[in-house]
C-alpha positions, 0 to 999 in steps of 0.5 A: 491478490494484494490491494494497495491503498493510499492515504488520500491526505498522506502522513509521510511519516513514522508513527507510533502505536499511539497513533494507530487508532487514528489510522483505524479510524481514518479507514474507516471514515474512507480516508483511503483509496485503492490504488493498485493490486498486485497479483503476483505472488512475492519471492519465497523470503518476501512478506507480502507487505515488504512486497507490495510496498518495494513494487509500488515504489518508482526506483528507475522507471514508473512503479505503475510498469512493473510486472503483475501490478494492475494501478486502478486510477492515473496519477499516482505516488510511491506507496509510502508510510501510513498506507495500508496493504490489505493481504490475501487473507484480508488482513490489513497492514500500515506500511 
């Protein structure tokens, strides 16, 4: 299973290595929210976070209709850059 967490205040924007420990630290302080998981399993040439960041983002209908991803709260935004996807191996990546 993937978890999708997004950055309650959101950055919208690239960001260099830089500015990672501010990411780490944001994590930390609970800066992030759950906001879905996705339980199917990405296509064979797929990373896990190329997927969950593709799946999570309304191109024609709703992100939140898409098969095997399970929002956990209502009003919800694209995933975007500066949010984390936390991979099955509880590994956790900034988009």
């Amino acid at each position: 299973m993937i978890e999708v967490w997004h950055r309650k205040k959101p950055t919208f924007m690239l960001f260099s290595a830089e500015d990672f420990a501010e990411h780490q630290a944001a994590w930390k302080s609970g800066e992030y929210e759950l906001v879905a998981t996705i339980e199917k399993e990405p296509p064979p040439n797929d990373t896990e976070e190329d997927y969950a960041f593709f799946i999570t983002n309304t191109i024609e209908d709703s992100w939140t209709e898409n098969v095997g991803v399970k929002p956990v709260r209502k009003q919800l935004r694209s995933t975007s850059m500066g949010d984390v996807v936390k991979r099955s191996e509880d590994r956790k990546s900034v988009v």
